[in-house]
N, C-alpha and C positions, 0 to 999 in steps of 0.2 A: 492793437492799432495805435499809431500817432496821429498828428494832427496835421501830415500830410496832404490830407482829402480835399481840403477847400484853401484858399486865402484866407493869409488873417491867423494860420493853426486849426481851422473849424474843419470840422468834418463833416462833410454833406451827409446828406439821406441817403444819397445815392449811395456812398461808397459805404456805408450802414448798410444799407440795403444790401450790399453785394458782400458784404461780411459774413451777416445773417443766413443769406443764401449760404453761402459756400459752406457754412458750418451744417448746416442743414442735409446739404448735399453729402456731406463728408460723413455724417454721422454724429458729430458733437450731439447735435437735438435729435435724438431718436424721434419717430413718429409721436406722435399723442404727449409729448411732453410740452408742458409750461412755459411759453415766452413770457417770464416777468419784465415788465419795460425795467422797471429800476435795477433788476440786476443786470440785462442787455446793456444800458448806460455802462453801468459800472464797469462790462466786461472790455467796451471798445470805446471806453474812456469818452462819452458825448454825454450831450444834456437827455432827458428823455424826448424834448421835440424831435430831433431825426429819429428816433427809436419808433415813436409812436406812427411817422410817416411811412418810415422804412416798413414794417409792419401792414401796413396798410396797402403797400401795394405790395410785397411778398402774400396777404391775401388774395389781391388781384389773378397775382399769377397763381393761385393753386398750393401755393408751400404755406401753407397759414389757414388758421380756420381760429374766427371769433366765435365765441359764445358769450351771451349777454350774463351778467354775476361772474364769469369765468374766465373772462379776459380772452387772452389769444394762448393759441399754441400750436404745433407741427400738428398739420394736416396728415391722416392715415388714408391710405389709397388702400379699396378692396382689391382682389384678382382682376375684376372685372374692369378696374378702371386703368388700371396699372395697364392688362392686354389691348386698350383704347388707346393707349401712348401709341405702343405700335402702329396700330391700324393705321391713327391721324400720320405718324412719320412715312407711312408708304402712299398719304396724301400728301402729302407735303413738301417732302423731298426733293421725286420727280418733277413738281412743277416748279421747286425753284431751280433745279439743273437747267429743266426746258428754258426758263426766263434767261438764265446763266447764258445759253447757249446765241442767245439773239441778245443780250445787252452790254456782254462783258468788255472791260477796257483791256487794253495792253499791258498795263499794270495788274491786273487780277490774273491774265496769260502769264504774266511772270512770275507771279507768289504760286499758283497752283502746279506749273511745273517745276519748278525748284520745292514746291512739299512731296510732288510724286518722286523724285528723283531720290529726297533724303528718307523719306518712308521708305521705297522699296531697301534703300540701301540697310537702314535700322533692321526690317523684316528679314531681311538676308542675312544678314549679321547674328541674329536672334536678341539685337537690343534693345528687348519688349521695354524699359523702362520709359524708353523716348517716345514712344508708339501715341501714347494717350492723348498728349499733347500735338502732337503732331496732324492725327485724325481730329480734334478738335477743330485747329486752323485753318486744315483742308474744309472741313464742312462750311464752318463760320465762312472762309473765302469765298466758296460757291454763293454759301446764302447771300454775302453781299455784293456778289456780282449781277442778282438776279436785277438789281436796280429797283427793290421793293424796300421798301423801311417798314415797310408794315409785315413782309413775308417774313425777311431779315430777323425781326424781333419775335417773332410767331416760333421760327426754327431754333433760335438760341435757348428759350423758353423749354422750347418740349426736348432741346439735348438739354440740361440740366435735369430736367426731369427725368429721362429714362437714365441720366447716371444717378439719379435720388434712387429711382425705384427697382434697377437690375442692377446688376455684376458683368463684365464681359468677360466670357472666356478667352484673353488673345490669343496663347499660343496655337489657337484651336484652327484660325484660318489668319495669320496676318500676311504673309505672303500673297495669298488668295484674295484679301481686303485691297491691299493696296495696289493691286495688278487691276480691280476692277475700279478701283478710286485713279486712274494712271487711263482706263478705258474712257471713264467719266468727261477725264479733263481734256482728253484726245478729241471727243465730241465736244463740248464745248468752245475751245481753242477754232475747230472748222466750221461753228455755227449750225451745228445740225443738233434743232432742239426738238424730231424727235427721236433719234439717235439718242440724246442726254436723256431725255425723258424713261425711255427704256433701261435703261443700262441702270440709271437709280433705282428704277422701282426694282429690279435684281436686285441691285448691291443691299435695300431693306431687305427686302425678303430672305437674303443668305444672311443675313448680317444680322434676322430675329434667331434665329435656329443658338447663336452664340452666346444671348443674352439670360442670367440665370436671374432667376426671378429674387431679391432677397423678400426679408419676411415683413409680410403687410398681414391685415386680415384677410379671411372669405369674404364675401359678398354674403347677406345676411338674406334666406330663402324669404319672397315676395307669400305674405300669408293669402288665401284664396278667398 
């Protein structure tokens, strides 16, 4: 990292923060391993203040786990908590499509269909490289179309996460994803939320069937 992030050459927490994540995400920090603040500094070239903040709320959101003598380090998700991602995103989803569908501007009608148009084109193509990104966008727009800052940030949160905690198989349905992400935007666009409402909770449900779990622990049996 440079010194991009802030005025002045400083690097926020924030953009610490979203370093941290991404590595997280990506793999760099495997689960259970060691966030030393002084080597994090060292890594993204900041003082330990943003390290220790950044930190703090990547706790918040769940990628982080302190122990006291122990400092911090990647949070391990069992089976059980990993298959909770899911669950919450076929809560979640649906009701921000629905909000989507009664609060969107014209401007979110115009990002959302020019993503369905280049997704389907990519999935047609078999340009699975572009695919990832592109489904990102699409969700992230919905979520901020729903007109919630607080739903918005709920939805960003738990897509990093299930890309912490799965694998997606694309070639498996991207066609088939972006045909029902194309349905999504179609309800949307005519304000029938619960047309959008429906159509999402599918598009989760089809969309867990693709997701491969990588490796976490078991869920450790409740002694009686």
């Amino acid at each position: 990292m440079n010194g991009a992030g802030a005025p002045g050459g400083r690097i926020s927490a924030q953009a610490v923060c979203a370093a941290i994540r991404d590595d997280i995400v990506g793999g760099y920090y495997p689960p259970g391993s060691r966030l030393a603040e002084e080597l994090l500094a060292k890594r993204y070239g900041v003082s330990r203040v943003p390290v220790r903040e950044a930190l703090r709320t990547l706790e918040s959101e769940g990628f982080v786990r302190t122990r006291r003598h122990a400092g911090a380090s990647v949070a391990e998700l069992n089976e059980r908590e990993a298959a909770d991602l899911l669950e919450i995103r076929g809560l979640l989803e649906p009701l921000g499509a629905a909000r989507a569908a009664q609060r969107r501007t014209q401007a979110h009608i115009k990002v959302l269909r020019g993503l369905v148009r280049l997704g389907q084109e990519r999935a047609a193509q078999r340009q699975l490289s572009d695919l990832p990104s592109l489904n990102s966008w699409f969700h992230e727009t919905l979520a901020q179309a729903s007109g919630s800052a607080s739903l918005a940030q709920l939805l960003t949160q738990l897509r990093y996460k299930l890309a912490w905690v799965y694998s997606v198989e694309l070639p498996l349905r991207a066609e088939e994803s972006w045909g029902e992400h194309a349905a999504i935007a179609d309800a949307v666009v005519r304000g029938d939320a619960d047309r959008a409402r429906r159509l999402a909770a599918l598009h989760v449900e089809r969309a867990a069937a693709t997701h491969r779990l990588r490796r976490v622990p078991k869920a450790t049996p409740r002694r009686e």
